[in-house]
PDB file with SEQRES, HELIX, SHEET and CRYST1 records, atoms N, CA, C and O in Angstrom:
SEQRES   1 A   66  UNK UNK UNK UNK UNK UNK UNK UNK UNK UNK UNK UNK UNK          
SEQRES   2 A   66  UNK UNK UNK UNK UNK UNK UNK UNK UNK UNK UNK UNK UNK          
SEQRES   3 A   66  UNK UNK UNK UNK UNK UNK UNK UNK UNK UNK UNK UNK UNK          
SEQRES   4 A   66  UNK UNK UNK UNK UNK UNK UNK UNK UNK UNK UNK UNK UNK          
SEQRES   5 A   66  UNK UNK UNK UNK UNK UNK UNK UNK UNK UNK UNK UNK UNK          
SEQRES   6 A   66  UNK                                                          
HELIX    1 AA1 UNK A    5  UNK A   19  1                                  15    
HELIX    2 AA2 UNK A   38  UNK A   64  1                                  27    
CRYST1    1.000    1.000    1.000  90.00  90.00  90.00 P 1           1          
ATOM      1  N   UNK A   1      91.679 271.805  63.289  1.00  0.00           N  
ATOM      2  CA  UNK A   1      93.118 271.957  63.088  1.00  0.00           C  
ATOM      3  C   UNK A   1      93.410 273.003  62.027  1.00  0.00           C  
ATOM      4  O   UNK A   1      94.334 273.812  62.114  1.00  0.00           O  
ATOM      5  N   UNK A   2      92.532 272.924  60.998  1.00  0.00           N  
ATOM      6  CA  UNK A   2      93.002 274.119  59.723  1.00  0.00           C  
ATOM      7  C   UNK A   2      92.388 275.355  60.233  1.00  0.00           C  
ATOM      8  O   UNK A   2      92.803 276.281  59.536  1.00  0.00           O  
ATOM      9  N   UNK A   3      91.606 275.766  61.116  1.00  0.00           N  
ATOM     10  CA  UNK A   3      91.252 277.034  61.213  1.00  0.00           C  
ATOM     11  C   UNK A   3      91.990 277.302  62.688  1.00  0.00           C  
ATOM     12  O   UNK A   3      91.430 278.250  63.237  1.00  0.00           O  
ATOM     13  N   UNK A   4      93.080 276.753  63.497  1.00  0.00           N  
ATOM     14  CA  UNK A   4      93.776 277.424  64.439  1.00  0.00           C  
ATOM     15  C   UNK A   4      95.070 277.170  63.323  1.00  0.00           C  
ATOM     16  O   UNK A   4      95.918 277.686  64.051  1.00  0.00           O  
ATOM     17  N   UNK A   5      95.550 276.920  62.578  1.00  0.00           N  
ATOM     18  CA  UNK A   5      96.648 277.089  62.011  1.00  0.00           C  
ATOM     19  C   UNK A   5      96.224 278.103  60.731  1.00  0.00           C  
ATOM     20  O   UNK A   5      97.183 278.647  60.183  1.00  0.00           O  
ATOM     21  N   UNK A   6      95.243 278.330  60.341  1.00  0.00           N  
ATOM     22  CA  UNK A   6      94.612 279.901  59.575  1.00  0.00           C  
ATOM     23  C   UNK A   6      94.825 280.966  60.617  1.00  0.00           C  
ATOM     24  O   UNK A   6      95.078 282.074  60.143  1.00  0.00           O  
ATOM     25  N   UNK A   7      94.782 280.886  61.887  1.00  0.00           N  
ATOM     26  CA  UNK A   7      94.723 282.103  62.896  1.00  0.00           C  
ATOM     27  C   UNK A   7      95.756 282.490  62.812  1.00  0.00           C  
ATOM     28  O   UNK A   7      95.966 283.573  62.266  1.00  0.00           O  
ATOM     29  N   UNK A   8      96.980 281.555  63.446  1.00  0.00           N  
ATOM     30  CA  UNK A   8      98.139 281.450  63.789  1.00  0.00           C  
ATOM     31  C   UNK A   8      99.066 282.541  62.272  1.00  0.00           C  
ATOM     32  O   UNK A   8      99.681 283.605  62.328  1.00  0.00           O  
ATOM     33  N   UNK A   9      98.726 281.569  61.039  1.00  0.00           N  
ATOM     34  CA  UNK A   9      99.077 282.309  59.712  1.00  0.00           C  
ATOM     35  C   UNK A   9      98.336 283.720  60.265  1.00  0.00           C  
ATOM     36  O   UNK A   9      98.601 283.940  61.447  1.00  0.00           O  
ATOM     37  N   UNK A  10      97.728 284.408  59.824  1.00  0.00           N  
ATOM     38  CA  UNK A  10      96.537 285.664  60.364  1.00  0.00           C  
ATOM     39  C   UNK A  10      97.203 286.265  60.950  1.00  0.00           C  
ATOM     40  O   UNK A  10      97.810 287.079  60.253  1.00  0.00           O  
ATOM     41  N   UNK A  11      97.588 286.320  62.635  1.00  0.00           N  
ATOM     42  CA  UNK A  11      98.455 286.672  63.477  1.00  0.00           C  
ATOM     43  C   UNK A  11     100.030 286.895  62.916  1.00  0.00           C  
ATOM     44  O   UNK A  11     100.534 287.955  63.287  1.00  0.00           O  
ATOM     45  N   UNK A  12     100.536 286.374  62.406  1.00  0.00           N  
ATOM     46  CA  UNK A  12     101.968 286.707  61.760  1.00  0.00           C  
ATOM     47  C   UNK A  12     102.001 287.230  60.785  1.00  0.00           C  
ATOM     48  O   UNK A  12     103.084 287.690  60.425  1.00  0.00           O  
ATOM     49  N   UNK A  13     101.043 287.356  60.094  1.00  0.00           N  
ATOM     50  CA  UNK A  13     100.874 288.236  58.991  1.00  0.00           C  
ATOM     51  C   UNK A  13     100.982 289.685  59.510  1.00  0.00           C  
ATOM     52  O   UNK A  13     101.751 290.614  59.265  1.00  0.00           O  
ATOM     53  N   UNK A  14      99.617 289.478  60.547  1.00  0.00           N  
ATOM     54  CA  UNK A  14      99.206 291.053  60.585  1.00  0.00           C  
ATOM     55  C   UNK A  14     100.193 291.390  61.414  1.00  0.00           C  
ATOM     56  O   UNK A  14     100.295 292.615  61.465  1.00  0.00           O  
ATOM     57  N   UNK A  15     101.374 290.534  62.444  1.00  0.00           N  
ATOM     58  CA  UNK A  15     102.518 291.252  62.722  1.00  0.00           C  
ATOM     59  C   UNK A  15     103.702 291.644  61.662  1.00  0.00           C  
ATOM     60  O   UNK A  15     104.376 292.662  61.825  1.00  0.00           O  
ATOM     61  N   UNK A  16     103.877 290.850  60.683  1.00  0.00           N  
ATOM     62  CA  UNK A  16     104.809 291.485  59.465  1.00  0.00           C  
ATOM     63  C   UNK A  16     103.941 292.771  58.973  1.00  0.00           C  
ATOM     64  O   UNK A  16     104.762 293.685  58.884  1.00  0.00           O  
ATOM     65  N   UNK A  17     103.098 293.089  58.738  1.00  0.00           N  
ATOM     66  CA  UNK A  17     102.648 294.329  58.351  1.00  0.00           C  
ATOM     67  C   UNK A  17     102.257 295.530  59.238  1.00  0.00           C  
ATOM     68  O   UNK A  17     102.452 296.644  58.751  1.00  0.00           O  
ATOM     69  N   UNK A  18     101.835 295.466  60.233  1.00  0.00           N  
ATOM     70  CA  UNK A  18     101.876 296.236  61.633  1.00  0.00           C  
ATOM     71  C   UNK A  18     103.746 296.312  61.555  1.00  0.00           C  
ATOM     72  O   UNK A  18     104.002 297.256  60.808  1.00  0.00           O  
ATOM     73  N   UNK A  19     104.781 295.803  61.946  1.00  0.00           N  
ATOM     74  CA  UNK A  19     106.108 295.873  62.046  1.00  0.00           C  
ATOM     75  C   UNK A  19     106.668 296.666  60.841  1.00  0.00           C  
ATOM     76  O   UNK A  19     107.718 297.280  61.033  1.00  0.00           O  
ATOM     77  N   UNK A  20     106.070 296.727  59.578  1.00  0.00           N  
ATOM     78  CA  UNK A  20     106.630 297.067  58.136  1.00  0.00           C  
ATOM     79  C   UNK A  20     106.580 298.667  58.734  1.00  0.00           C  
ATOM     80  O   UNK A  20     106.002 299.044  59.753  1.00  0.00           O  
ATOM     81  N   UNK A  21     107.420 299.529  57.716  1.00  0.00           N  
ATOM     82  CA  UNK A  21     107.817 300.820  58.122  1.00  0.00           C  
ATOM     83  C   UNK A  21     107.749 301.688  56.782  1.00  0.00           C  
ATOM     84  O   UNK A  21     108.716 301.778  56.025  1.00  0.00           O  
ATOM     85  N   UNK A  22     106.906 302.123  56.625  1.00  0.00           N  
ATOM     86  CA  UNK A  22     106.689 302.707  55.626  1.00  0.00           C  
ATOM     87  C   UNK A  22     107.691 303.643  55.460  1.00  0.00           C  
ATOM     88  O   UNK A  22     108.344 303.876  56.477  1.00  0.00           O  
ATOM     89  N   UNK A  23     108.140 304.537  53.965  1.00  0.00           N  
ATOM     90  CA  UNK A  23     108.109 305.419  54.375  1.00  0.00           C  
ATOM     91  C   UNK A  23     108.647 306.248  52.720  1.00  0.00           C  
ATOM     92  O   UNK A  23     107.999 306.187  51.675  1.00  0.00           O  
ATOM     93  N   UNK A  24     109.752 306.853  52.883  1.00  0.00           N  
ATOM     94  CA  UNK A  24     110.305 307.383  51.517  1.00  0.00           C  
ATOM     95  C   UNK A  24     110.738 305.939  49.878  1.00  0.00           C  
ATOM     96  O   UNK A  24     111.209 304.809  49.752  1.00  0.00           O  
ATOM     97  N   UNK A  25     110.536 306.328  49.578  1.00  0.00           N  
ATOM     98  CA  UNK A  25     111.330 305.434  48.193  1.00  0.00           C  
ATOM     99  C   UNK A  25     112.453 305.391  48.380  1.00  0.00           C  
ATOM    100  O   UNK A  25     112.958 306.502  48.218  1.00  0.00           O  
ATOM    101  N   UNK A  26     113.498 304.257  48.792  1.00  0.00           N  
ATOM    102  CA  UNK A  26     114.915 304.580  48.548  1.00  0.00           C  
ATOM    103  C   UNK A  26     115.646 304.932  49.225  1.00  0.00           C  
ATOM    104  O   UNK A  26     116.817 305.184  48.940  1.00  0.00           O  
ATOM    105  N   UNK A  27     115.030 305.051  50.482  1.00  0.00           N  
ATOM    106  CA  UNK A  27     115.863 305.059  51.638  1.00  0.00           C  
ATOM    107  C   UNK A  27     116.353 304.101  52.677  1.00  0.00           C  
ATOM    108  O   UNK A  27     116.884 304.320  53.766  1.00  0.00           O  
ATOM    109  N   UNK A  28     116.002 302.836  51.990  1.00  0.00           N  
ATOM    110  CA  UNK A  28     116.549 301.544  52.299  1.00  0.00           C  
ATOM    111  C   UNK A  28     118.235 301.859  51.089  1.00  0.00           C  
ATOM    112  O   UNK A  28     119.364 301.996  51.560  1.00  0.00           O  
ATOM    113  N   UNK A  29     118.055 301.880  50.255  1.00  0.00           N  
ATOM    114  CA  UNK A  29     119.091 301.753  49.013  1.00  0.00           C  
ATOM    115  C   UNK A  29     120.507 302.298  50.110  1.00  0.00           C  
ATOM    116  O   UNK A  29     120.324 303.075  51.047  1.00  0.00           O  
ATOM    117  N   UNK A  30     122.027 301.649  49.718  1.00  0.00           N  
ATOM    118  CA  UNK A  30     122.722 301.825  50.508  1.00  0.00           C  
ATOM    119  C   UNK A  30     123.483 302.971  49.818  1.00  0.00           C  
ATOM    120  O   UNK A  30     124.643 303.079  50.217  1.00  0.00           O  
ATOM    121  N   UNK A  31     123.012 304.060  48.654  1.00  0.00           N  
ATOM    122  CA  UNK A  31     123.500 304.845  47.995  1.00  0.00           C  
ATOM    123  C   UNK A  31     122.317 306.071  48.128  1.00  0.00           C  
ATOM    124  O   UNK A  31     121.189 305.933  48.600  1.00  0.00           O  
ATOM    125  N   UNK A  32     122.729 306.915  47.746  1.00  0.00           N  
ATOM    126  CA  UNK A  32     121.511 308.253  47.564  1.00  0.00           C  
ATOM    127  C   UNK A  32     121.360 308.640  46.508  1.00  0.00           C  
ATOM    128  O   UNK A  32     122.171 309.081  45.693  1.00  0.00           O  
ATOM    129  N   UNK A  33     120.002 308.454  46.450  1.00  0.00           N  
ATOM    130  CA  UNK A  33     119.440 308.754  44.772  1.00  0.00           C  
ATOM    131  C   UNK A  33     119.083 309.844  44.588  1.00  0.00           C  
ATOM    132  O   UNK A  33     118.356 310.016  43.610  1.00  0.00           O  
ATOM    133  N   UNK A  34     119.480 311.158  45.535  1.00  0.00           N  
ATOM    134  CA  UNK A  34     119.134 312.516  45.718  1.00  0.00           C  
ATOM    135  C   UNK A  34     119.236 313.057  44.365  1.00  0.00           C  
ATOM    136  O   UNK A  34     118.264 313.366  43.676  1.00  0.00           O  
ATOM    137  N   UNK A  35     120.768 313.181  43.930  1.00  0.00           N  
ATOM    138  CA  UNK A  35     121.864 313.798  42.884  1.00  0.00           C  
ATOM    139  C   UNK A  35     121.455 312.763  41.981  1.00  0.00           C  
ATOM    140  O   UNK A  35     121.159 311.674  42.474  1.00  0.00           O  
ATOM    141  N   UNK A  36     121.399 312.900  40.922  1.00  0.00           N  
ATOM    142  CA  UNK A  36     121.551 312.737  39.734  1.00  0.00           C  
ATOM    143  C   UNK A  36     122.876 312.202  39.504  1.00  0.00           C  
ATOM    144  O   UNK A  36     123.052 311.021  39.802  1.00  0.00           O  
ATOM    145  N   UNK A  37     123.805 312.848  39.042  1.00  0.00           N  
ATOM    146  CA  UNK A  37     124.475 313.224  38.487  1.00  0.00           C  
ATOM    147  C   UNK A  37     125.859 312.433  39.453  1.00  0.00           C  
ATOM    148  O   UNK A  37     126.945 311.980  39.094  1.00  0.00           O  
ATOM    149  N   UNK A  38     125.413 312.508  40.341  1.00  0.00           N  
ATOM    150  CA  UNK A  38     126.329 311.314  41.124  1.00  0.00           C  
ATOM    151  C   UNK A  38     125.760 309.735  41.224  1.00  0.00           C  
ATOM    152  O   UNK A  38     126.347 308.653  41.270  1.00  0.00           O  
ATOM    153  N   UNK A  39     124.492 310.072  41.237  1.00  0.00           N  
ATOM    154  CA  UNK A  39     124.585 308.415  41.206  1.00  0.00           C  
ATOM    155  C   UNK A  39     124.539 308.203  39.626  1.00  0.00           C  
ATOM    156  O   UNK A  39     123.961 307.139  39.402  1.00  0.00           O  
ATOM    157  N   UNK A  40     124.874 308.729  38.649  1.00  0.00           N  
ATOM    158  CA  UNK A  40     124.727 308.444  37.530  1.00  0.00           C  
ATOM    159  C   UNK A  40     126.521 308.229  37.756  1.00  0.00           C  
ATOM    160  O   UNK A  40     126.889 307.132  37.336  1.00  0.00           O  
ATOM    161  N   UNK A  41     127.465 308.955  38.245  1.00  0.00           N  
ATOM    162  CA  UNK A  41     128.656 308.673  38.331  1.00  0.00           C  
ATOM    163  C   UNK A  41     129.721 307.299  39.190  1.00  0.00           C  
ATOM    164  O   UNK A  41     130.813 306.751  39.042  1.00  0.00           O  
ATOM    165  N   UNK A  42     128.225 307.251  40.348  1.00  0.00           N  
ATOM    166  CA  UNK A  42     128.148 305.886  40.658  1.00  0.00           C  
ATOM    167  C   UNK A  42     128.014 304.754  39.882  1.00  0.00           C  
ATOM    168  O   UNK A  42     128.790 303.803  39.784  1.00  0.00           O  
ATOM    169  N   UNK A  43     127.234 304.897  39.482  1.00  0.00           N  
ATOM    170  CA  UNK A  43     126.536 303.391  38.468  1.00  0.00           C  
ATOM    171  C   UNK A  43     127.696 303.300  37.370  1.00  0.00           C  
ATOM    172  O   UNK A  43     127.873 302.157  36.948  1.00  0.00           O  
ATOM    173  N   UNK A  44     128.489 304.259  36.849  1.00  0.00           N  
ATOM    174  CA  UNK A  44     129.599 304.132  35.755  1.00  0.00           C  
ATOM    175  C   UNK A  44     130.626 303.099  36.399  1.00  0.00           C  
ATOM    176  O   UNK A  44     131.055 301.998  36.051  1.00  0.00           O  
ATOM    177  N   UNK A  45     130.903 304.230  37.871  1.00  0.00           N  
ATOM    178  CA  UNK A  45     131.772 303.504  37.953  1.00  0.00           C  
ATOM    179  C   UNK A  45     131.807 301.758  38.619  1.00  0.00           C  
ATOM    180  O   UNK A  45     132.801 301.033  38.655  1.00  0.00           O  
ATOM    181  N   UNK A  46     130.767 301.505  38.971  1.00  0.00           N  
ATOM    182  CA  UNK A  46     130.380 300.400  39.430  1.00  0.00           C  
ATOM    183  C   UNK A  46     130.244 299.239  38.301  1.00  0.00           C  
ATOM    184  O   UNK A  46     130.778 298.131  38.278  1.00  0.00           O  
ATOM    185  N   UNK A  47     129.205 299.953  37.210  1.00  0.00           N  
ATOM    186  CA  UNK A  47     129.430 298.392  36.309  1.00  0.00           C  
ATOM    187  C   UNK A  47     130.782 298.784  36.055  1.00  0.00           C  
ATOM    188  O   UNK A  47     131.623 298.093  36.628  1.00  0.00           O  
ATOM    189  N   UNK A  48     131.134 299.568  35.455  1.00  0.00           N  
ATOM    190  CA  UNK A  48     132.124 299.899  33.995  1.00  0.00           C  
ATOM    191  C   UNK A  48     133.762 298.951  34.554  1.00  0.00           C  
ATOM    192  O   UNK A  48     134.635 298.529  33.795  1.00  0.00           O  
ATOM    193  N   UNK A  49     133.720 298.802  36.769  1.00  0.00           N  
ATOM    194  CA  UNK A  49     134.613 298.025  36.996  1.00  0.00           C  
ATOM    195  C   UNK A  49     134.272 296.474  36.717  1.00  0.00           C  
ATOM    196  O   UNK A  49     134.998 295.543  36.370  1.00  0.00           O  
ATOM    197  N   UNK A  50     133.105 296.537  36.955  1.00  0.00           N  
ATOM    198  CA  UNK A  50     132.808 294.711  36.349  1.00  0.00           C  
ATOM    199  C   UNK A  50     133.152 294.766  34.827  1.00  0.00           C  
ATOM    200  O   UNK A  50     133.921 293.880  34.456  1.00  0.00           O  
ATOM    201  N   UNK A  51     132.821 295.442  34.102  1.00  0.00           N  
ATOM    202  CA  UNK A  51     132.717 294.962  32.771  1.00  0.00           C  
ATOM    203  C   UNK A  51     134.217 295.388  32.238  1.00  0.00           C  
ATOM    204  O   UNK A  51     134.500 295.217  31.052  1.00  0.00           O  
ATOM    205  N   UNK A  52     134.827 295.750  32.835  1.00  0.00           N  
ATOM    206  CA  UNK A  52     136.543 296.491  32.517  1.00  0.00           C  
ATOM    207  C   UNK A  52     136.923 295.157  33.368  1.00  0.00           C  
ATOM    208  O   UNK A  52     137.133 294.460  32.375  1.00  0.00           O  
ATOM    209  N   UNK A  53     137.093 294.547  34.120  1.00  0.00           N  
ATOM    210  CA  UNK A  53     138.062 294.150  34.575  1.00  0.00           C  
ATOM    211  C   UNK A  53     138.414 292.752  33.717  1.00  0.00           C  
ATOM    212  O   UNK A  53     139.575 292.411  33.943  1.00  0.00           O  
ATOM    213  N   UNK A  54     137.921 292.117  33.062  1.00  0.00           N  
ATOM    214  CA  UNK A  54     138.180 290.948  32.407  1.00  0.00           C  
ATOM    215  C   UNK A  54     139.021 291.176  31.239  1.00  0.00           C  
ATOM    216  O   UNK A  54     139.667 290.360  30.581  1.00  0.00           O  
ATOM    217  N   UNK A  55     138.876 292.610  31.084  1.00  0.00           N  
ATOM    218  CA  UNK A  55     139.619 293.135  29.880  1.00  0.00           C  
ATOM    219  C   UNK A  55     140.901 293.369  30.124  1.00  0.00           C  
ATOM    220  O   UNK A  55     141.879 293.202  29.395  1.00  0.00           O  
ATOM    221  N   UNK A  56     140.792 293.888  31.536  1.00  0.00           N  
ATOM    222  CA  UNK A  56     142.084 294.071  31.917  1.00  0.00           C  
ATOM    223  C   UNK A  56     143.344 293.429  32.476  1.00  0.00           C  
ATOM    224  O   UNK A  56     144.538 293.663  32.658  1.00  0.00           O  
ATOM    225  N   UNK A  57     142.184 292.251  32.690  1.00  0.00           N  
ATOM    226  CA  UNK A  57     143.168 290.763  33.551  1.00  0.00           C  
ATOM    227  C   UNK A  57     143.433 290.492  32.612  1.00  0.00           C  
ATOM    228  O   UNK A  57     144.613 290.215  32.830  1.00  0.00           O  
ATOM    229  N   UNK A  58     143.164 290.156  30.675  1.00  0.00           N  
ATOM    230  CA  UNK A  58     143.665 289.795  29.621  1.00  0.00           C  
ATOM    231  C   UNK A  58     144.925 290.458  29.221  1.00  0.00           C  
ATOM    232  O   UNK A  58     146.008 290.053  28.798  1.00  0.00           O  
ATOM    233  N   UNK A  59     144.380 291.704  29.519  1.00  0.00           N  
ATOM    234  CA  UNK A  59     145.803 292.699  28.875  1.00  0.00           C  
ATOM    235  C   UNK A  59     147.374 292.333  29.546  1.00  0.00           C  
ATOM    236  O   UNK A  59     148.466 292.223  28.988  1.00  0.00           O  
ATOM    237  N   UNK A  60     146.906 292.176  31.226  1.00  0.00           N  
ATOM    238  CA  UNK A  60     147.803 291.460  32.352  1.00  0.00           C  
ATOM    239  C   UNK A  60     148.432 290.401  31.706  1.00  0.00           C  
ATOM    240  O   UNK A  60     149.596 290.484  31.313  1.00  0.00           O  
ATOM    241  N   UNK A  61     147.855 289.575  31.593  1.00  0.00           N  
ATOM    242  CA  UNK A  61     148.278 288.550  30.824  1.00  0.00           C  
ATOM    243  C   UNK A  61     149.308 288.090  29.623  1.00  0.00           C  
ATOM    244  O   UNK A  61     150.223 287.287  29.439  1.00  0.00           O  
ATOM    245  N   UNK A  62     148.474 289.255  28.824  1.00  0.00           N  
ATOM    246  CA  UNK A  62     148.894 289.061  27.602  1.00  0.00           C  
ATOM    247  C   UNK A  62     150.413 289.494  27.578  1.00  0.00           C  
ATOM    248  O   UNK A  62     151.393 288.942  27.080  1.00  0.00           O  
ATOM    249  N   UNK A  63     150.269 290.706  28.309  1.00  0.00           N  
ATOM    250  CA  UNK A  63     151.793 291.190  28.571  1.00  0.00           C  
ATOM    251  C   UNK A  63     152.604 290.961  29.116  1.00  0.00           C  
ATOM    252  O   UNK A  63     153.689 291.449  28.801  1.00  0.00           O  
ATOM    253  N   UNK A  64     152.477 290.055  30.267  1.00  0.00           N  
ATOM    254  CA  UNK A  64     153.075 289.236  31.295  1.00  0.00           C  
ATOM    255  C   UNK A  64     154.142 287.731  30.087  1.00  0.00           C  
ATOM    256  O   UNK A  64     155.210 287.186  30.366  1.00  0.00           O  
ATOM    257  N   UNK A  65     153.461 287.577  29.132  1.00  0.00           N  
ATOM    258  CA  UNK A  65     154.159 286.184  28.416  1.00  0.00           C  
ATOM    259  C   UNK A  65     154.846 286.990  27.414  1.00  0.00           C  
ATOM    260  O   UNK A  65     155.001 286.378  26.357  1.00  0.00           O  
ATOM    261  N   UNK A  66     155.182 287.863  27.422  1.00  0.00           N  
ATOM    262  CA  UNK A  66     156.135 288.869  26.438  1.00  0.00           C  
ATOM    263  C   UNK A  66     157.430 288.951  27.299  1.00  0.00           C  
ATOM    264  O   UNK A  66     158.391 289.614  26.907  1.00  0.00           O  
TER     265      UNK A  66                                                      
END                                                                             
């Protein structure tokens, strides 16, 4: 029983890796890491909206009870 369920494991293995697709770095990524200088303009603006917006729902706020 443990060495046809070792095969079975074996066989699906070597189909996940036979199926795997090698190829460039980063060309899965849903952005392009070509430019510099844009994805550096990316990444600003991406956190800088997470980390801005709590600041800004306060400010909302704050000014809203005035």
């Amino acid at each position: 029983m443990l060495g046809r369920s070792s095969v079975l494991l074996r066989n699906a293995v070597k189909g996940l890796v036979r199926n795997h697709h090698g190829g460039v770095p980063g060309e899965n990524l849903p952005f392009e890491v070509g430019n510099k200088y844009k994805l550096t303009a990316i990444f600003i603006v991406f956190f800088g909206s997470g980390l801005g917006l709590p600041f800004l729902a306060l400010r909302h706020q704050l000014l809203k009870q005035q």
